[in-house]
Residue frames relative to the residue before (quaternion, step in Angstrom):
aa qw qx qy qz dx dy dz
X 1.0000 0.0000 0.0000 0.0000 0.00 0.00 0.00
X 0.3370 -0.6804 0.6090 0.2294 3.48 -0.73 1.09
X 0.4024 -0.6132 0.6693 0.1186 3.44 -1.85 0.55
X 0.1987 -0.8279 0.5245 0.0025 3.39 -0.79 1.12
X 0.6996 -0.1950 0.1679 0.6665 3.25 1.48 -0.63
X 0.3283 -0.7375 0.5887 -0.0416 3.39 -1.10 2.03
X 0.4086 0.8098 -0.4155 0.0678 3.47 -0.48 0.99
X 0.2847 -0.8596 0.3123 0.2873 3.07 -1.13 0.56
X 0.0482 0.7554 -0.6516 0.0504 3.93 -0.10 0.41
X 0.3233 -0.7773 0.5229 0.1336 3.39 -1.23 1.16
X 0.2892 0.7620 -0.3344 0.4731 3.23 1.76 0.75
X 0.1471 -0.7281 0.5909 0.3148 3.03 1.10 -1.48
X 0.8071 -0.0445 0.2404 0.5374 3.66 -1.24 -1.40
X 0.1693 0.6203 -0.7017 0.3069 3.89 -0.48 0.54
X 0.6500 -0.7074 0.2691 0.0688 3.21 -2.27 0.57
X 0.4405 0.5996 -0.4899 0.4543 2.73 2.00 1.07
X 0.4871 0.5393 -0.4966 0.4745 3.60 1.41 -1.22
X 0.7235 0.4592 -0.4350 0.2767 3.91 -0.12 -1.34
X 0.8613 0.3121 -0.1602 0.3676 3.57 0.59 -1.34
X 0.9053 0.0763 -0.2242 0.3526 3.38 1.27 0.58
X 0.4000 0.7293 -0.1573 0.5324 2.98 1.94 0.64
X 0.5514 0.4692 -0.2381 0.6474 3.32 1.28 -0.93
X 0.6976 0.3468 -0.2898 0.5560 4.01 0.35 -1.15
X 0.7529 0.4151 -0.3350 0.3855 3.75 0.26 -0.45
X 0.6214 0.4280 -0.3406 0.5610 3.46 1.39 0.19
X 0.1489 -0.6756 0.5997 0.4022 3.99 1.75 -0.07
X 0.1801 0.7192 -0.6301 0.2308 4.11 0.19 0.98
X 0.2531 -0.6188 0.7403 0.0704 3.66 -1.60 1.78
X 0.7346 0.3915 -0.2308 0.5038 3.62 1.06 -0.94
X 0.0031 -0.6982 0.6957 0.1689 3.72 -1.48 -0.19
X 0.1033 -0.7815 0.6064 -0.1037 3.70 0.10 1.91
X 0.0629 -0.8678 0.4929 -0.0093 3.10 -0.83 1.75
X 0.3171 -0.8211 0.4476 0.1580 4.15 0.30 1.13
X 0.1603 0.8733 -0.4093 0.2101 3.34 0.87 1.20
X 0.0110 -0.7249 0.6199 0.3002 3.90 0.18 -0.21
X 0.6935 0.5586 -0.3142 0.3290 3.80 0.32 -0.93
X 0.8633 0.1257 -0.2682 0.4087 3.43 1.18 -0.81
X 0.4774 0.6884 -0.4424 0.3202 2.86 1.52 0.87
X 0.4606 0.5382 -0.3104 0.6338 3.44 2.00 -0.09
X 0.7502 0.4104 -0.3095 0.4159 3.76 0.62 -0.34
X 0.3208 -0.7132 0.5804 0.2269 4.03 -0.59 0.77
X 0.5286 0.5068 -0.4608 0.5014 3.99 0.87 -0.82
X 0.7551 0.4956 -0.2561 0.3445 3.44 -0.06 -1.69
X 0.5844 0.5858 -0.2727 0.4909 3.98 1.44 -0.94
X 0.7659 0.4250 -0.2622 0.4051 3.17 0.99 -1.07
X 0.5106 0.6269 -0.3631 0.4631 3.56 1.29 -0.61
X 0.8527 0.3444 -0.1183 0.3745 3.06 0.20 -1.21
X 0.6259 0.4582 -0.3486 0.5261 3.33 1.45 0.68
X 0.5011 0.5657 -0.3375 0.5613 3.26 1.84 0.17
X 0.6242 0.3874 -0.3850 0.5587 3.60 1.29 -0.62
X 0.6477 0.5177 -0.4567 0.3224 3.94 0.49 -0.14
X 0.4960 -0.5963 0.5670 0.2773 3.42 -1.14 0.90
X 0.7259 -0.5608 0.3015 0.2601 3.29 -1.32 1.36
X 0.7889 0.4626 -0.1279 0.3838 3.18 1.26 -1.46
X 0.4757 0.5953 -0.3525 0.5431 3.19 1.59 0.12
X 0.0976 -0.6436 0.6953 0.3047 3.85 -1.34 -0.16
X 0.2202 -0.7947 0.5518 0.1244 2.99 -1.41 0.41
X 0.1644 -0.8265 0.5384 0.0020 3.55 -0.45 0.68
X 0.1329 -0.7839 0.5957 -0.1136 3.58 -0.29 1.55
X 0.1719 -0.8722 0.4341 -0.1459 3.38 -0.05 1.90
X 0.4540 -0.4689 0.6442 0.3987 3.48 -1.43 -0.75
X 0.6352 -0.5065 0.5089 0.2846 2.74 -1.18 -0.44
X 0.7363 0.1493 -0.2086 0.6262 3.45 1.22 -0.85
X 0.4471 0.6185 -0.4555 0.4582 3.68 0.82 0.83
X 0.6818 0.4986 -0.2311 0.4828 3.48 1.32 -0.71
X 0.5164 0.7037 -0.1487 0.4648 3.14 1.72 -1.00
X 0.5673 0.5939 -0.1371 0.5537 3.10 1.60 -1.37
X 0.8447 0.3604 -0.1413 0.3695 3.40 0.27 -1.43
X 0.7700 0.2048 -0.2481 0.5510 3.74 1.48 -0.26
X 0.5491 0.4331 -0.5427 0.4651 2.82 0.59 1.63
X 0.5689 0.5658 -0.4040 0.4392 3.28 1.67 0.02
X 0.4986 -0.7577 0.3599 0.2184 3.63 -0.55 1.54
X 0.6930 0.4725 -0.2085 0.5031 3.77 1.82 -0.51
X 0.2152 0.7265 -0.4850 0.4367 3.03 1.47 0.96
X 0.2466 0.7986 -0.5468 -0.0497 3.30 -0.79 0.57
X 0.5196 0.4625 -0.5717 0.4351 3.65 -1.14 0.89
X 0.3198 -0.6541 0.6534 0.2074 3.41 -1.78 -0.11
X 0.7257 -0.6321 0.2676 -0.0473 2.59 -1.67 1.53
X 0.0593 0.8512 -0.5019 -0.1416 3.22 -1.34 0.18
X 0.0176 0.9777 -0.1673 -0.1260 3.16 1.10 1.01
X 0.1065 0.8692 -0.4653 -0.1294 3.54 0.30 0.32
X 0.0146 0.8080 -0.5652 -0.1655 3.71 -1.17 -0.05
X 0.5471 -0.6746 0.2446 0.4310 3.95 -0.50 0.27
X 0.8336 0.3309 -0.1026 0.4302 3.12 1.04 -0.23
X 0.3911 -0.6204 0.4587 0.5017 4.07 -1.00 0.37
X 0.4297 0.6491 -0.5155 0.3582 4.01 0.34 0.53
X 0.8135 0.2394 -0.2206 0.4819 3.01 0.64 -1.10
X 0.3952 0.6582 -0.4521 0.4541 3.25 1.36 -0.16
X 0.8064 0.4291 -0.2246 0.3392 3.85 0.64 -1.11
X 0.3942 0.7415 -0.2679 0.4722 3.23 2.09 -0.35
X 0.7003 0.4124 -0.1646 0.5589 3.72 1.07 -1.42
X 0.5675 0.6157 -0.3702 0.4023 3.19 0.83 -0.52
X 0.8295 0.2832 -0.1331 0.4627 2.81 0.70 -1.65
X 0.3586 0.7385 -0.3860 0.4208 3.31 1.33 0.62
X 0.8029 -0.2272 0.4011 0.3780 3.11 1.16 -1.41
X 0.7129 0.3276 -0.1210 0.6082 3.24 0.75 -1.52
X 0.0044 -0.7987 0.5711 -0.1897 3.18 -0.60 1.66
X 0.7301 0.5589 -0.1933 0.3424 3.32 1.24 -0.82
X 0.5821 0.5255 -0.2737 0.5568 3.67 1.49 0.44
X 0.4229 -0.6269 0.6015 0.2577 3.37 -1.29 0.49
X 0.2394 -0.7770 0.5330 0.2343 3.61 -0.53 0.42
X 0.3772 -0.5967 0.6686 0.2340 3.46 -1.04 1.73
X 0.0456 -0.6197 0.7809 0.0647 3.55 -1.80 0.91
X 0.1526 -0.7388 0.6564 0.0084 3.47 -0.41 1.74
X 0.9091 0.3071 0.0880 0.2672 3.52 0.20 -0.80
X 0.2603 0.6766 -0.6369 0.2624 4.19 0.90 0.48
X 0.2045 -0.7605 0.6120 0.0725 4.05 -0.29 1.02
X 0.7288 -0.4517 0.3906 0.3350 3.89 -1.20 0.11
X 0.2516 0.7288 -0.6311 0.0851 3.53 -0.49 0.49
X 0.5418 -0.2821 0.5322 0.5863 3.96 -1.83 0.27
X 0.9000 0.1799 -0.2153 0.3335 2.93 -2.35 0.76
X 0.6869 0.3654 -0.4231 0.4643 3.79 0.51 0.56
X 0.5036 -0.5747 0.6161 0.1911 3.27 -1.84 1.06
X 0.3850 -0.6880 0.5795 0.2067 3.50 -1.09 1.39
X 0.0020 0.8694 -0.4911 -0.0555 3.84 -0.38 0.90
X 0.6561 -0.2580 -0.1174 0.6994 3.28 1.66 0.40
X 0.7332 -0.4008 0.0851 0.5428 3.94 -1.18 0.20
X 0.6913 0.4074 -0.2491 0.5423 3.95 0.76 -0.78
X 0.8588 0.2797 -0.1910 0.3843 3.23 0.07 -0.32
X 0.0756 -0.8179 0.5457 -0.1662 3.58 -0.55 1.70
X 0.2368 -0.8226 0.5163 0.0265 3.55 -0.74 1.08
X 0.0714 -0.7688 0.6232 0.1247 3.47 -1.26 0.51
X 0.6322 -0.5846 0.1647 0.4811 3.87 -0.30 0.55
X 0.6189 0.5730 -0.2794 0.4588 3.26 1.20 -0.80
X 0.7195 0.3733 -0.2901 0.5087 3.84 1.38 0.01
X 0.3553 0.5994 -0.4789 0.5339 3.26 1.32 0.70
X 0.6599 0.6639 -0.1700 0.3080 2.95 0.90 -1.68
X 0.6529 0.4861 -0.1008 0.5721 3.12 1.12 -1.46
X 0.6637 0.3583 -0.3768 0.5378 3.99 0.14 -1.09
X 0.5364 0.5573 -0.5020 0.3869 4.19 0.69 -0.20
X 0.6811 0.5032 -0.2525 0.4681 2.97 0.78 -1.28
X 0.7699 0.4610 -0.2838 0.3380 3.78 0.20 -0.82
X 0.4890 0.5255 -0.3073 0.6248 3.22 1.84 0.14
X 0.6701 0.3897 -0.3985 0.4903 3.43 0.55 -0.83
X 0.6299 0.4548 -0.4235 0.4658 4.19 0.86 -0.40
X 0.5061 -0.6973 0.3238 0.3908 4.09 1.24 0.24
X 0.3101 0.6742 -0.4962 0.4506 3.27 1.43 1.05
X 0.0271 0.6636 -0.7071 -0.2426 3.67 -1.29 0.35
X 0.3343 -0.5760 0.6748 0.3180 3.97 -1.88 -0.39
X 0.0974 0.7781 -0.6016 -0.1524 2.99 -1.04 -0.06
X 0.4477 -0.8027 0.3400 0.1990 4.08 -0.87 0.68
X 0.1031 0.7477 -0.6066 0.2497 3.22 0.03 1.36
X 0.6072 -0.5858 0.5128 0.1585 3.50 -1.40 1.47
X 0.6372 0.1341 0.3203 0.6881 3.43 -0.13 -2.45
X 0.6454 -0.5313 0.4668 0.2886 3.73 -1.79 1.21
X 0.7243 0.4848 -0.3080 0.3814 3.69 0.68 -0.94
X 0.6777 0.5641 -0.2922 0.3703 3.47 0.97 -0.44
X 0.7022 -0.5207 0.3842 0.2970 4.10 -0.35 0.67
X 0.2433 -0.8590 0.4499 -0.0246 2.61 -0.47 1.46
X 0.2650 -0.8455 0.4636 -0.0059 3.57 -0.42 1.22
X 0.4084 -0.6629 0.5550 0.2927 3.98 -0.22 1.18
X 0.3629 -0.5037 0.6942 0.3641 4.21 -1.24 0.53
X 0.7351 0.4375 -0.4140 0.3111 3.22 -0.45 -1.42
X 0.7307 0.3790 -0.2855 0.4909 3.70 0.61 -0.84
X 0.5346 0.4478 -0.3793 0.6081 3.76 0.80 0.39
X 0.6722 0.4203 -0.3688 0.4852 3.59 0.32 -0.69
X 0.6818 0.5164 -0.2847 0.4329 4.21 0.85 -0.75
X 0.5408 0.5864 -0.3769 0.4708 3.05 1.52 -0.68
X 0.8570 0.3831 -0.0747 0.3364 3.11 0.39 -1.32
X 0.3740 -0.8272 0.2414 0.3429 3.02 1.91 0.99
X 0.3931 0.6533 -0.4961 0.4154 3.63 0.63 1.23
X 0.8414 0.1632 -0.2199 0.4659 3.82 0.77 -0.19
């Protein structure tokens, strides 16, 4: 299964991935790398109510997705999203090396640095977006495709954290 667009947004499926993400990835599939809502039936069903009919959607693990885009009889293209830059660094190191990762989403929580309005850090996700660079991967933070795109690493230096 080809990949059309890696991303992370701890949203998951929501009404930017639906109304401009899916077309910007030319995505038939929306492959989510979830361990939580792939263990959760509520969280499955939601998030197949937010998918558009014409889309499939596939609500994975983490090493189940791993499985499936690396299997060569995969066929369609992708949307891949997961909630975090962990699992993001998992696929990576899995394999999937050949994409920038869109970071659409890192939302507010206790214990995170505010690095711009969407996109919120805790030390251990510095930690991690180091690492996905060191694996020759970059991210970069963009909301909606049309909208400037912004390098993490070069947001993270700003903000005297990498």
């Amino acid at each position: 299964m080809q990949v059309g667009v890696f991303r992370i947004d701890d949203r998951l499926i929501h009404g930017q991935v639906v109304t401009a993400w899916i077309a910007n990835a030319d995505a038939d599939t929306v492959v989510v790398a979830d361990d939580k809502a792939a263990g959760d039936e509520f969280q499955r069903t939601l998030l197949q109510m937010a998918t558009p009919n014409t889309v499939k959607l596939q609500v994975l693990t983490v090493e189940e997705a791993k499985a499936l885009l690396a299997d060569p009889d995969a066929q369609g293209r992708a949307l891949l999203l997961v909630r975090g830059p962990q699992q993001a660094l998992e696929l990576v190191r899995a394999g999937l090396k050949d994409h920038t990762i869109n970071v659409g989403n890192m939302n507010m929580k206790k214990g995170k640095t505010k690095i711009l309005g969407n996109f919120w850090v805790f030390p251990e996700d510095v930690e991690t977006f180091k690492d996905i660079y060191a694996e020759g991967v970059s991210a970069e933070v963009r909301a909606v495709p049309n909208e400037r795109s912004q390098d993490v690493m070069d947001l993270l230096k700003k903000n005297g954290l990498a």
